[in-house]
N, CA and C atoms as a LAMMPS dump frame, in Angstrom:
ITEM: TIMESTEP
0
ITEM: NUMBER OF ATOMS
318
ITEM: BOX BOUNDS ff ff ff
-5.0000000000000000e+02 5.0000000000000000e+02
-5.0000000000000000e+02 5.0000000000000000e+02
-5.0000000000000000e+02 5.0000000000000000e+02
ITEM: ATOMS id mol type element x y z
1 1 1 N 0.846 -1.184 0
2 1 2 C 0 0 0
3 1 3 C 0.888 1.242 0
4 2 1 N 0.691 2.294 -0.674
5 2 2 C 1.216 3.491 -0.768
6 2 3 C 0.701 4.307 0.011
7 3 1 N 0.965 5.071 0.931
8 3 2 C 0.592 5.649 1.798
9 3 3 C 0.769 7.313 1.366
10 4 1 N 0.021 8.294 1.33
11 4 2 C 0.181 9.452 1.217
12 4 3 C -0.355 10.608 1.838
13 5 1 N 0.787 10.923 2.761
14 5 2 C 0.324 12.478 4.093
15 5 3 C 1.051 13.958 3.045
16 6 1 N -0.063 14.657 3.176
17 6 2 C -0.195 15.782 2.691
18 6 3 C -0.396 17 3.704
19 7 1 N 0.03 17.957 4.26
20 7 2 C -0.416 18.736 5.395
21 7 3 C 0.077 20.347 4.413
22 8 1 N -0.86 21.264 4.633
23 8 2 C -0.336 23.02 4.821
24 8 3 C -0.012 22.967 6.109
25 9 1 N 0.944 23.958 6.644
26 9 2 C 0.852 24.433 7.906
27 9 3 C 2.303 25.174 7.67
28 10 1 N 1.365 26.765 8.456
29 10 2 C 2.258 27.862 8.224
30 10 3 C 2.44 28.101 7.151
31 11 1 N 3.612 28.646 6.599
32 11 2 C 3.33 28.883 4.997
33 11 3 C 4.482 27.947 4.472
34 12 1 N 4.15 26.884 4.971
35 12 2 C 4.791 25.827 4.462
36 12 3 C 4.136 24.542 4.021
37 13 1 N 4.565 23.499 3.149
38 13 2 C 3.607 22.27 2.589
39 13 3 C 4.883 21.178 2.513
40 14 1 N 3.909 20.008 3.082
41 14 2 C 4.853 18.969 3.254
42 14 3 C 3.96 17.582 2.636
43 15 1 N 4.61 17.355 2.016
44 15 2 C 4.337 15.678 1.628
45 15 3 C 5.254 14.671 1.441
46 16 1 N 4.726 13.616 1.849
47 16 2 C 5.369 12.082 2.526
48 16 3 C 4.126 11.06 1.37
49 17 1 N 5.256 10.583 0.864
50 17 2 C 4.404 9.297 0.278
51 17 3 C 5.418 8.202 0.326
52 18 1 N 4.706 7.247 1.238
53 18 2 C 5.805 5.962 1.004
54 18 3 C 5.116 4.817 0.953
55 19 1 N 6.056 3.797 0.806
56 19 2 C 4.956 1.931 0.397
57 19 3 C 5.445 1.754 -0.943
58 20 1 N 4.85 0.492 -1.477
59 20 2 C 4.5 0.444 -3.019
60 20 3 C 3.225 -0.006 -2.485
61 21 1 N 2.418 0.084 -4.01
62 21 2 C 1.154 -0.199 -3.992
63 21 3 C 0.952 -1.278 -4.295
64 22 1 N 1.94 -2.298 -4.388
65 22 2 C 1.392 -3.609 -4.398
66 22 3 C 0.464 -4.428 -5.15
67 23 1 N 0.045 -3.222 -6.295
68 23 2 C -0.94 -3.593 -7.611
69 23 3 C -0.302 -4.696 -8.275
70 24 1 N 0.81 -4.757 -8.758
71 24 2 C 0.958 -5.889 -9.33
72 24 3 C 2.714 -6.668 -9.236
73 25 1 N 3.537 -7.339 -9.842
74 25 2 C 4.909 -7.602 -9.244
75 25 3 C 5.673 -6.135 -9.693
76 26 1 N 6.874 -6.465 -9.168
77 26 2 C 7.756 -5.371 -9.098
78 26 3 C 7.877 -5.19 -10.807
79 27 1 N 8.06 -3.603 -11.251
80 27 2 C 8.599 -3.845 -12.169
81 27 3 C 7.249 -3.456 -13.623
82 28 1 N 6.103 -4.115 -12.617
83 28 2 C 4.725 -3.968 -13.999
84 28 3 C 3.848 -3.846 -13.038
85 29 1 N 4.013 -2.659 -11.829
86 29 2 C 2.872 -2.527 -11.234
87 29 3 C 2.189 -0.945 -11.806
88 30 1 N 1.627 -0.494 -12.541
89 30 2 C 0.804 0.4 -12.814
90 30 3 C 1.076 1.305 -12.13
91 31 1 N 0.362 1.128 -11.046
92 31 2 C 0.026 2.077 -10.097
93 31 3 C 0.585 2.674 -9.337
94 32 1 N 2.189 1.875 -8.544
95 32 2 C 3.41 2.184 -8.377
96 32 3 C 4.211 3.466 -8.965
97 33 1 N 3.898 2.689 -10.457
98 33 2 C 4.623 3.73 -11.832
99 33 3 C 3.721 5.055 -11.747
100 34 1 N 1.901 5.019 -11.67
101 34 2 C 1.563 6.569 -11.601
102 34 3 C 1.779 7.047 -10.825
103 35 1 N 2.561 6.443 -9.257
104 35 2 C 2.836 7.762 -8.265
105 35 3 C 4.164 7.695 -8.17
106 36 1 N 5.189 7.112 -8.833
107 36 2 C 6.465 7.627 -8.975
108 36 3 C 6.277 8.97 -10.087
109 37 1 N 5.721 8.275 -11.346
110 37 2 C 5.769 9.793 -12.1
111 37 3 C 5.193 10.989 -11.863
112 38 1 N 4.162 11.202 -10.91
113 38 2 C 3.652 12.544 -10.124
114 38 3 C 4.702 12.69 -9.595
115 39 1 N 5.256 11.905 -8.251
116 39 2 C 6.468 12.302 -7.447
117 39 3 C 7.467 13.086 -8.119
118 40 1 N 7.828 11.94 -9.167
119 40 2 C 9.223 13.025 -9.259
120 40 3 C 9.243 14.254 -10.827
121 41 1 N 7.745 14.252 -11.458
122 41 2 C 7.122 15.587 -11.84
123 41 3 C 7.23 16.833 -10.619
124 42 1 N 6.749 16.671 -9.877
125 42 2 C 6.414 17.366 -8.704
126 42 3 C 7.762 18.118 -8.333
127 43 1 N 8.856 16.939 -7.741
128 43 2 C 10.204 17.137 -7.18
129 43 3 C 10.639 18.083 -8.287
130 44 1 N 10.61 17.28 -10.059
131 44 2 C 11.517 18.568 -10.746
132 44 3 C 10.778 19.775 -11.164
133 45 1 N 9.576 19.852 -11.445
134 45 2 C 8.932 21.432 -11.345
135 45 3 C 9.672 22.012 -9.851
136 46 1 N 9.436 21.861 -8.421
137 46 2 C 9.506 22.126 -7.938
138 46 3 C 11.18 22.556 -7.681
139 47 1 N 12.288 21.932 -8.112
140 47 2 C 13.773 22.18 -8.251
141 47 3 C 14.125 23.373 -9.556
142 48 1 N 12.955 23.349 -10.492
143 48 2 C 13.12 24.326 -11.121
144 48 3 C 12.436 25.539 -10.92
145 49 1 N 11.217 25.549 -10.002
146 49 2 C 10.784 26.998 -9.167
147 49 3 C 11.656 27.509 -8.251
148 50 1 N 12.528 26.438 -7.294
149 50 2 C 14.057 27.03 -6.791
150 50 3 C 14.936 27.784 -7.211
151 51 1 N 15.31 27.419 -8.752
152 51 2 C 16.142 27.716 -9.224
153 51 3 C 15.677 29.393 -9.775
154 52 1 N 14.459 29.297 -10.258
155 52 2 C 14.28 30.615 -10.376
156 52 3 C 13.929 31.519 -8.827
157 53 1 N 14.012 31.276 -7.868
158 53 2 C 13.975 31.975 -6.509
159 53 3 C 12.73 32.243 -6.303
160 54 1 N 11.585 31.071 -6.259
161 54 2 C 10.4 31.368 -6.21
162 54 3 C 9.827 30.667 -4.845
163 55 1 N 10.681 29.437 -4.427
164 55 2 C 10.527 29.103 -3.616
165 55 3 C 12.074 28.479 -3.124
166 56 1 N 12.022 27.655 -1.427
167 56 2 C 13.152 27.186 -1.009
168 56 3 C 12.564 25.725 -0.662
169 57 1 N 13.46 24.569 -1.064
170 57 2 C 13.319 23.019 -0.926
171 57 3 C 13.469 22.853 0.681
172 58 1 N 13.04 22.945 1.472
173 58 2 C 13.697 22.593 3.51
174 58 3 C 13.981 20.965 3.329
175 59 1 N 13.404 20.261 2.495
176 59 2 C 13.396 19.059 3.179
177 59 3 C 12.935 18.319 1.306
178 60 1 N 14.38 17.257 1.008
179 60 2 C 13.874 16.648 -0.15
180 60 3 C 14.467 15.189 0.229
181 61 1 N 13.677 14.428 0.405
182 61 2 C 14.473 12.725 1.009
183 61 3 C 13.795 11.917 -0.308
184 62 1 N 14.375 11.29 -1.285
185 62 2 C 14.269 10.347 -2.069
186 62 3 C 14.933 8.767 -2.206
187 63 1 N 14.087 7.822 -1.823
188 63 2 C 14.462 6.703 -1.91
189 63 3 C 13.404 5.82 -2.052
190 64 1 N 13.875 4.504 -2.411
191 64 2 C 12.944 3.659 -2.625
192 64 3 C 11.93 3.283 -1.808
193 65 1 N 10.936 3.832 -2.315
194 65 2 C 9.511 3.448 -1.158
195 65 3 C 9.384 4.382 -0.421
196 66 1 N 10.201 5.698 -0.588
197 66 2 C 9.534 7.214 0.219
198 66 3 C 10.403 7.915 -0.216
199 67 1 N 9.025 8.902 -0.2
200 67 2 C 9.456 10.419 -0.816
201 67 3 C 8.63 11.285 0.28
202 68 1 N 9.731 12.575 0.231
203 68 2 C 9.489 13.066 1.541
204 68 3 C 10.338 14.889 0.754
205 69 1 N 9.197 15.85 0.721
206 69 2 C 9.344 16.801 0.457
207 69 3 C 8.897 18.104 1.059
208 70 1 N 9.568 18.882 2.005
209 70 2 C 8.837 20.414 2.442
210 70 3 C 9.219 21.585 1.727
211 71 1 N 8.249 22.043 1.375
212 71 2 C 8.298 23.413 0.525
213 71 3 C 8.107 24.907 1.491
214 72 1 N 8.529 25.806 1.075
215 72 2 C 8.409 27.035 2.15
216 72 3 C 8.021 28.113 0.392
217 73 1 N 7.214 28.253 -0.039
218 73 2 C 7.438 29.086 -1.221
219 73 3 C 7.387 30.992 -0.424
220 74 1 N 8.513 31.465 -1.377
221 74 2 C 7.897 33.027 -0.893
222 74 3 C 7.16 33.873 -1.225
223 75 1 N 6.813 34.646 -0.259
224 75 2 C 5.452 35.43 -0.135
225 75 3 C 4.625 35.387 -1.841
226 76 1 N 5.265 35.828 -2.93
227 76 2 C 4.801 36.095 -4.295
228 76 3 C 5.104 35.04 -5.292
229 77 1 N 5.398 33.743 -4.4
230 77 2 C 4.808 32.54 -5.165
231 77 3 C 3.987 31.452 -4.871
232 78 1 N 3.276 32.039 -3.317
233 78 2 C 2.574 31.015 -2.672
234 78 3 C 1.261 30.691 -3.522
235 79 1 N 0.413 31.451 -4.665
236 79 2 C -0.449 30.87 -5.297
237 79 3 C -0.429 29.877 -6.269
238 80 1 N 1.461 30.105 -6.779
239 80 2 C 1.803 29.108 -7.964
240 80 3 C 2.169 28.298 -7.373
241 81 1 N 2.934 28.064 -6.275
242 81 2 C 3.472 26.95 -5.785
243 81 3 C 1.931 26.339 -5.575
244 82 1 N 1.002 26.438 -4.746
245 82 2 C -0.101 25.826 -4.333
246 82 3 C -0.335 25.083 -5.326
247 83 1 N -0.419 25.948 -6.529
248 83 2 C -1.239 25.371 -7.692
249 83 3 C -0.529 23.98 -8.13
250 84 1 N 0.671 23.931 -7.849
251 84 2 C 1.713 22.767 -8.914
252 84 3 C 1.236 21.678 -7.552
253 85 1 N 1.711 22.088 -6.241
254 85 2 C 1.62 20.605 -5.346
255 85 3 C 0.256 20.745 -5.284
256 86 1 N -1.288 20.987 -5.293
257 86 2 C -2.565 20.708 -5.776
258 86 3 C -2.885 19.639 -6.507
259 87 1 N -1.673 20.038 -7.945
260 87 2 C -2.702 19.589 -9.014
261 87 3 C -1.516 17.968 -9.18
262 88 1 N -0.337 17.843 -8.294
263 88 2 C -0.034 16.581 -8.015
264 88 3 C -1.112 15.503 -6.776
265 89 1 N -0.918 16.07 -5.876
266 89 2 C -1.952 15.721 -4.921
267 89 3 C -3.486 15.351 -5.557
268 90 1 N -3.864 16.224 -6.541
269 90 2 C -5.186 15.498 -7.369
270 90 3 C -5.097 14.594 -8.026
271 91 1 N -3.832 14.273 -8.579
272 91 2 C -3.445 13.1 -9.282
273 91 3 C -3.222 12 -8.538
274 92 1 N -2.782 11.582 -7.008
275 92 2 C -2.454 11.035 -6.2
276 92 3 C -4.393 10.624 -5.621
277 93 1 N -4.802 11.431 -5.451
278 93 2 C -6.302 11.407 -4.628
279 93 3 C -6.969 10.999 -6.212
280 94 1 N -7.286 10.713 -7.14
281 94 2 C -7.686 10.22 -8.373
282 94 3 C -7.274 8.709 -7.939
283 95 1 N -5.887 8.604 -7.533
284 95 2 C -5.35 7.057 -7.866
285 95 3 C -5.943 6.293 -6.476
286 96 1 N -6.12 7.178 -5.63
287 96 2 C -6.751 6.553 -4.326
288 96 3 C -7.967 6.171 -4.772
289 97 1 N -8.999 7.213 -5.746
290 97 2 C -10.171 6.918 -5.882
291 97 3 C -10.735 5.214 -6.615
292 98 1 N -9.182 4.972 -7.541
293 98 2 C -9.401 3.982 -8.773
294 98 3 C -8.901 2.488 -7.894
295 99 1 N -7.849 3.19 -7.338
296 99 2 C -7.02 1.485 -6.86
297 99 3 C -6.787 2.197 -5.227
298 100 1 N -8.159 2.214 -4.489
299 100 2 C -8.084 2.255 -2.744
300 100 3 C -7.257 1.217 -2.122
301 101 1 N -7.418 0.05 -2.526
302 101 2 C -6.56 -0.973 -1.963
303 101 3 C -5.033 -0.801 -2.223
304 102 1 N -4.216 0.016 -3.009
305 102 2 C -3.232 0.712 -3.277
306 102 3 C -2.778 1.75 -2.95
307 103 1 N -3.251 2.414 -2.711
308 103 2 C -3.136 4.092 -2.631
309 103 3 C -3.783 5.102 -1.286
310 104 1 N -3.48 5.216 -0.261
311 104 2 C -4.323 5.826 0.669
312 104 3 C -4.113 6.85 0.852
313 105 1 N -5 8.181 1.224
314 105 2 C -4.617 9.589 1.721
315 105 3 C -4.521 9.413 2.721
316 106 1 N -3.491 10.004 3.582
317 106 2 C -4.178 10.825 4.475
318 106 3 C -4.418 11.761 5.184
């Protein structure tokens, strides 16, 4: 099961997704593969809003079976930043909706 904690707090955003989803063997599990490719969509938009000084990375842990990211965006990019980790997180809460036995919010 893939597990996925999402929190705002302060003007900061943190998400933790770890597990595999266990959809199918290693290697040809689907579902695995759609939340690695949100993840690390997410991670490189988000390394390239750094780079332009829109926001700061506090916290990027990547390894197999967890990903673990805090964002602090500043003051005049907190609507774009929202918008990019949103519209990953909708993609993540979609995959909860299709394969629950895979994928959990929480």
């Amino acid at each position: 099961m893939t597990t996925v904690f999402y929190r705002e707090y302060y003007d900061r955003y943190l998400l933790i997704v770890e597990g595999h989803a266990s959809f199918s063997e290693k290697g040809k599990d689907i579902v695995c593969s759609a939340v690695s490719i949100l993840v690390y969509t997410l991670l490189n938009m988000l390394k390239d809003e750094e780079s332009d000084k829109r926001l700061k990375l506090k916290r990027e842990i990547v390894r197999d079976g967890y990903f673990c990211v805090e964002i602090e965006p500043f003051d005049f990019s907190k609507n774009r930043t929202k918008g990019i980790i949103d519209t990953v997180v909708m993609g993540l809460a979609l995959l909860n909706q299709e394969y629950p036995e895979n994928v959990r919010l929480e």
